[in-house]
N, C-alpha and C positions, 0 to 999 in steps of 0.2 A: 532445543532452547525453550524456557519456561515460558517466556515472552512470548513469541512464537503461537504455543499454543493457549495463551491465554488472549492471542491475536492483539497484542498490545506493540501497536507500530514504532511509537514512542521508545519504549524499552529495547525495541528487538533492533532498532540501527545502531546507537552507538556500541551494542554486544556483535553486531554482526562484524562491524569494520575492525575487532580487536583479533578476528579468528584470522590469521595471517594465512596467505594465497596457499602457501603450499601444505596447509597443514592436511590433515586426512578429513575432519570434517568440513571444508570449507563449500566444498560441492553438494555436501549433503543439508547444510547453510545456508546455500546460497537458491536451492531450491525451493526449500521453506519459504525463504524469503518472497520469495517471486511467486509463489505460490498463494502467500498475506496479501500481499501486495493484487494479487489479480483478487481475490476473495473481495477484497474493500474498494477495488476500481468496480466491483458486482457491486456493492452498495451504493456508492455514486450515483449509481444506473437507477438502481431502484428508487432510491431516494429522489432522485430525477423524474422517474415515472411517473411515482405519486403526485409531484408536485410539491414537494419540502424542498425546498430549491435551497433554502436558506443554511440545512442541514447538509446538502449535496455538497454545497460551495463551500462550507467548513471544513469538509471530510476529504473535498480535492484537493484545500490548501491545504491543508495537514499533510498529505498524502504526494504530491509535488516538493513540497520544502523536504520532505525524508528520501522522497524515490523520485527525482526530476525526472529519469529515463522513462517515467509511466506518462508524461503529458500528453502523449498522442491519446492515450485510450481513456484517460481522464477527461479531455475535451472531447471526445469522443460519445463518453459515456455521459455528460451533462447538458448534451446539446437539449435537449426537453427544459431545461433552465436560461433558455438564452432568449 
């Protein structure tokens, strides 16, 4: 997926949920996916380290609202923001 690797979360959900469960690439999909998804939960982090709290907490909710299943390591990764 184009999205995917242009690392555009936005684009890559409503393309991901249209690749139906059984298809052949859905696994290979759905890795990618999880794979953005840990890539930008690493930015949170950093973004958090630094101190751009303001940019972390933008990039969590973006990132919550597409991937709810990420909030443990989203919260996790922003705790330097709290």
């Amino acid at each position: 997926m184009k999205s995917i690797e242009a690392k555009d979360v936005k684009k890559a959900a409503p393309k991901l949920k249209k690749i139906p469960n059984d298809s052949l690439y859905a696994a290979r999909a759905r890795k990618a996916w999880d794979e953005l998804i840990a890539a930008q939960v690493a930015d949170v982090q950093t973004l958090a380290d630094a101190g751009n709290c303001a940019k972390a907490k933008a990039l969590a909710m973006q990132l919550f609202d597409l991937a709810p299943d990420s909030a443990a390591d989203l919260a996790k990764a922003s705790t330097a923001c709290r």
